[in-house]
VMD Tcl script that draws the C-alpha trace (Angstrom):
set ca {
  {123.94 98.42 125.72}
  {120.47 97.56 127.02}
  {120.03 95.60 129.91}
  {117.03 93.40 130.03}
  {114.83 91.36 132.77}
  {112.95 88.07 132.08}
  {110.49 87.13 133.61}
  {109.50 83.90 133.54}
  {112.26 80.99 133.43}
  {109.90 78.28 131.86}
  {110.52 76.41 128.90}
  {110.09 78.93 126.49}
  {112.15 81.39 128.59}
  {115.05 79.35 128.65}
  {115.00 79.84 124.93}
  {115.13 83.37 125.61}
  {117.75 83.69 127.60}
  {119.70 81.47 124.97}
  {119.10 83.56 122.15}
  {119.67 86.98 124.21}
  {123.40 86.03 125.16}
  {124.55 86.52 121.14}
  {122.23 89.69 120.26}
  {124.26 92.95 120.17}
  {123.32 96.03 122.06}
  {122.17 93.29 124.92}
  {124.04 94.10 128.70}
  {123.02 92.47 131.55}
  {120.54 89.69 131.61}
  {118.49 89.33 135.17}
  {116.19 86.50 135.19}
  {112.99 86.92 137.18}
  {111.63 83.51 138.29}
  {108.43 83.51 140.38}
  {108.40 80.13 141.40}
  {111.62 81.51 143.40}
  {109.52 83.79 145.25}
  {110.37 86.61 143.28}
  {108.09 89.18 141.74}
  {107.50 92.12 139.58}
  {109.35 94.29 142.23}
  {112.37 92.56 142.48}
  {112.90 93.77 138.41}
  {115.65 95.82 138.30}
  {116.08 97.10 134.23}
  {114.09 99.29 132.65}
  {113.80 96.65 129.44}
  {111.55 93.62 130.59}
  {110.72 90.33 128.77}
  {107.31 88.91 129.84}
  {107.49 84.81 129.21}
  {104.75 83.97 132.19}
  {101.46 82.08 131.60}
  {99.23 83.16 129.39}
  {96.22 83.74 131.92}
  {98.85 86.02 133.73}
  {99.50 88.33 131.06}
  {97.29 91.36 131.48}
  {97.70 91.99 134.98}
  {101.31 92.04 134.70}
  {101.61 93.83 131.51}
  {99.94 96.75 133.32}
  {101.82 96.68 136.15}
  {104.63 97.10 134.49}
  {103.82 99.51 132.42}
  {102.50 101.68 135.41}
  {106.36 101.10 136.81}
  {107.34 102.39 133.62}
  {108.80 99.44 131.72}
  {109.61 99.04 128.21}
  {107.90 95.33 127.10}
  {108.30 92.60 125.03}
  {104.91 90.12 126.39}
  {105.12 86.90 124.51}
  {101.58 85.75 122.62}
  {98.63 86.28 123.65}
  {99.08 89.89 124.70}
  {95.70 88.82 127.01}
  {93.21 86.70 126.76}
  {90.50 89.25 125.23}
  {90.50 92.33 123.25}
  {88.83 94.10 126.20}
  {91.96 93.80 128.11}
  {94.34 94.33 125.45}
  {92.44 97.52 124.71}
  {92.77 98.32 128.60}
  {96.97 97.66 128.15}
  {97.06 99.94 125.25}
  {95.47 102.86 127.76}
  {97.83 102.45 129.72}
  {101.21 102.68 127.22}
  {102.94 106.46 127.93}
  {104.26 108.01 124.77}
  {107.83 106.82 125.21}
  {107.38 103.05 126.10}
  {107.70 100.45 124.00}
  {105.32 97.96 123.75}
  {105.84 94.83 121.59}
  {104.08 91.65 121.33}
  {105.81 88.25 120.55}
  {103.93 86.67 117.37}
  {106.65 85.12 116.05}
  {106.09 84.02 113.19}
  {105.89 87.14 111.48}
  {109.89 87.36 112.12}
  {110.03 84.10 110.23}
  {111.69 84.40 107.12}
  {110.05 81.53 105.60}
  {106.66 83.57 106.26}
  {108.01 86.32 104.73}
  {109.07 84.01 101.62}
  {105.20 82.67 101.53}
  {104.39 86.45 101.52}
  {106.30 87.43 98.51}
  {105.22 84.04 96.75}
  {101.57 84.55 96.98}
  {100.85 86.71 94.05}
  {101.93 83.65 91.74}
  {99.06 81.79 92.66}
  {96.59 84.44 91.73}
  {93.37 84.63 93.34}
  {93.22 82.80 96.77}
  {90.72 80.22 96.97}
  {91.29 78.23 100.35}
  {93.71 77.98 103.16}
  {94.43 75.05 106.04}
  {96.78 75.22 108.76}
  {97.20 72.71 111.06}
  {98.83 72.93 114.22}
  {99.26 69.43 116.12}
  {101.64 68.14 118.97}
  {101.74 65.88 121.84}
  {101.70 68.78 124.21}
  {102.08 71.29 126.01}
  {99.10 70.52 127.57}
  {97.42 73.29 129.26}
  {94.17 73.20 131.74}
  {93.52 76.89 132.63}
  {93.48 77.77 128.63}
  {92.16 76.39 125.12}
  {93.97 75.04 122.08}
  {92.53 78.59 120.72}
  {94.56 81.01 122.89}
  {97.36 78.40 123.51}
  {97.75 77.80 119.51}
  {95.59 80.03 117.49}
  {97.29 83.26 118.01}
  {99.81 81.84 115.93}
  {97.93 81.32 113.30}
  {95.35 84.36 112.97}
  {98.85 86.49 112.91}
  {99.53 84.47 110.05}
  {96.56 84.84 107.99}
  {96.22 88.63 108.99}
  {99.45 89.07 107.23}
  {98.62 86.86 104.63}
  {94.79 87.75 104.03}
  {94.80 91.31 105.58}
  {93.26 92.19 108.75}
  {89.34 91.31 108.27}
  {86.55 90.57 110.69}
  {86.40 86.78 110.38}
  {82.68 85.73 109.33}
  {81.16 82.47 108.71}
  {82.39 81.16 111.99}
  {81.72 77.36 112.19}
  {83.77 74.71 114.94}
  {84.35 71.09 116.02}
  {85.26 70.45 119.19}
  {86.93 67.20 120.37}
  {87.69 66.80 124.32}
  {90.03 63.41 124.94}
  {90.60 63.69 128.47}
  {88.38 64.44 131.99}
  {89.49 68.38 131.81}
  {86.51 71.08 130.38}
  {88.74 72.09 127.95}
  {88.56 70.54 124.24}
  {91.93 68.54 123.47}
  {91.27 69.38 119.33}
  {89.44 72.15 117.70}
  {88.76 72.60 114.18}
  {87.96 76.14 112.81}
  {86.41 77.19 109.62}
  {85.68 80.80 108.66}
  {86.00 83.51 105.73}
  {88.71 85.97 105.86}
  {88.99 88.85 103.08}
  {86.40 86.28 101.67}
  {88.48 83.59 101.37}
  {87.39 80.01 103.09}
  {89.85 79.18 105.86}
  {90.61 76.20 108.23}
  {92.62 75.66 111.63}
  {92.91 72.54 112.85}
  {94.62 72.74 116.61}
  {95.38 69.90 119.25}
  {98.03 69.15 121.71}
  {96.28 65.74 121.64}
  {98.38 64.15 118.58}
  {100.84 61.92 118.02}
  {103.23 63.53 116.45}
  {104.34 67.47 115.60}
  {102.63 68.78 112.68}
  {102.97 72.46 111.49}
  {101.57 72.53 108.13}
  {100.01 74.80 105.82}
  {98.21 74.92 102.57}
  {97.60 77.81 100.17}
  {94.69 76.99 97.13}
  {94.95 79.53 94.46}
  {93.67 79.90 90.94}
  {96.97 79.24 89.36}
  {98.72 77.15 91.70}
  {99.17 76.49 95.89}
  {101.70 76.43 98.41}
  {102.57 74.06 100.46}
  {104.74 75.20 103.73}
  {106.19 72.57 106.25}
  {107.54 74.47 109.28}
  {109.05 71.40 110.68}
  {110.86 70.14 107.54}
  {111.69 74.30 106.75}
  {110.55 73.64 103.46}
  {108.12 75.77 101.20}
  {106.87 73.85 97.96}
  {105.17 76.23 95.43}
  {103.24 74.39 92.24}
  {102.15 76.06 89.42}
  {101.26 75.57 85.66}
  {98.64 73.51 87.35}
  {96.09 73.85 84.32}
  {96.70 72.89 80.69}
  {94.03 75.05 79.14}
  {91.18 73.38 80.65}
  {92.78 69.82 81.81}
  {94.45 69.39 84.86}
  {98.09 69.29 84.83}
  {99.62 66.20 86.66}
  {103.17 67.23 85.91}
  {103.01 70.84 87.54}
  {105.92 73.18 87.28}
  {107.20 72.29 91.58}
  {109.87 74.98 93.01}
  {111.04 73.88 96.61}
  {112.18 76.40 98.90}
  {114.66 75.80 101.53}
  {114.72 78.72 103.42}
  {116.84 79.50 106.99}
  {115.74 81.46 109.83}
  {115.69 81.92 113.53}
  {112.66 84.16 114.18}
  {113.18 84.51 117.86}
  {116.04 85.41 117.71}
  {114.84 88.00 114.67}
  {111.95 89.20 117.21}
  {114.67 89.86 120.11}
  {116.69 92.13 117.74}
  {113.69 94.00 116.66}
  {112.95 94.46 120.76}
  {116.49 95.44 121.44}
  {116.51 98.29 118.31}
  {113.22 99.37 119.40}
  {114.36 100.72 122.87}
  {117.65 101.99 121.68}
  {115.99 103.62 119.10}
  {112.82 104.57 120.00}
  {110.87 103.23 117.09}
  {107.14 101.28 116.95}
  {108.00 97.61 116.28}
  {105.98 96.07 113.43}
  {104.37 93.70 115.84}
  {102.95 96.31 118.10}
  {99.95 96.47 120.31}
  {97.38 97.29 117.46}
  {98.88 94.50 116.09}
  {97.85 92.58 118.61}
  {94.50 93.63 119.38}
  {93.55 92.92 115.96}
  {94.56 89.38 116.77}
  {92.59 89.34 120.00}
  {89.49 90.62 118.17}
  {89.51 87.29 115.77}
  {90.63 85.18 118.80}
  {87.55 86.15 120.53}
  {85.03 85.73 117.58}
  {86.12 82.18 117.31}
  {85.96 82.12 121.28}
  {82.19 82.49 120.75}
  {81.64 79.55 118.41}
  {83.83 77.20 120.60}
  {81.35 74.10 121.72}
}
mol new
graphics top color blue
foreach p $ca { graphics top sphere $p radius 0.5 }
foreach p [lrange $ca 0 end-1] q [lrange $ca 1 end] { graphics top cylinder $p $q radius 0.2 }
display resetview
């Protein structure tokens, strides 16, 4: 049995601790709450869960791996690929290190995966990624929402240097930051688009997959994944397409929080590691450039 400490009892860590009462191989469960005056030092397992604010991340990710902690750090790993590349320094041979993109532990992700060589060539993607909230002032929509989506299209697309780089900002209310940003850039040379705002009406998670023989159409909110094909009738369009809807259940944290837990027990390199995540940072900060 591994006992674990989170830190961080926010929103998103109340999720965690939710989810980490029903995983096996879990002991005790010590929540670390700064707000309560605690800090890193008052951790007492050798397992830790970081769940803090984004802007907090690297400085306590190498803190605790200098104590000698194990790590799970929710997304972003940092805020730039200079400082992940400083965390990864600083990783001993026998810690674990793994970073919470968790969609990638999404089964209806993995679905999408296996789907994708049905549509043959891939000739556009959109995501969009809209909410009413969480607002954030110290951070952007792209390192508040974005990392979600470059993990995506890295295990879609492959890990390329995005090129092409061109962005709309949109700024709502009196803070610097912009409320929406729209992304468009070539990866693996394939057009892509993000749209991102915590400054909409209502939740959207949506994406959209353009390929020669057909597209895919995935609604994370709705759990759905509708794949069309036989879109072409030699060389008219097809307006009754062969449509296959996908209905597909999951629970990625808690699929993330077992890979964590097997990880220490077993010693192994989870498959959302910190190469993993500096590849994301890289992306993350060549879209930080065009941001206007």
């Amino acid at each position: 049995m591994k006992n674990i400490s989170l830190v961080g009892a926010g929103y998103w860590g109340s999720k965690l601790v939710k989810e980490l009462k029903v995983i096996q191989g879990v002991g005790k469960v010590e929540v670390i709450d700064i707000k309560d005056g605690k800090d890193l030092k008052d951790i007492k397992y050798d397992n830790v869960i970081l769940a803090t604010s984004a802007w907090d991340h690297y400085e306590q990710t190498i803190k605790l791996l200098e104590q000698g902690k194990n790590l799970y750090v929710e997304k972003p790993l940092a805020l730039t690929t200079k400082e992940c590349l400083d965390i990864k320094s600083k990783i001993k041979e026998d810690q674990t290190l793994m970073v919470g993109h968790i969609f990638l532990y999404n089964d209806r992700v993995r679905k999408i995966k296996e789907l994708l060589p049905r549509l043959g060539l891939i000739q556009h993607v959109e995501s969009n990624r809209l909410n009413w909230g969480r607002f954030q002032k110290k951070i952007s929509t792209l390192h508040s929402l974005a990392p979600h989506d470059v993990s995506i299209i890295h295990y879609f697309l492959g890990v390329h240097k995005f090129k092409n780089i061109k962005h709309s900002g949109h700024r709502y209310s009196w803070f610097d930051q912009n409320d929406r940003d729209e992304f468009e850039f070539e990866c693996n040379n394939v057009p892509v688009k993000f749209n991102l705002s915590w400054y909409y009406p209502e939740k959207i998670r949506t994406m959209t997959i353009i390929g020669e023989f057909g597209t895919i159409f995935w609604d994370e909110e709705a759990k759905i994944i509708k794949l069309t094909t036989n879109i072409w009738e030699g060389d008219r369009f097809n307006y009754n397409p062969t449509v296959e809807i996908f209905k597909i259940k999951s629970n990625p944290l808690r699929n993330e929080l077992e890979e964590f837990v097997n990880c220490i027990s077993n010693k192994q390199i989870p498959f959302v590691d910190v190469d993993n995540a500096i590849a994301v940072a890289k992306n993350l900060d060549l879209l930080s450039k065009s941001l206007v």
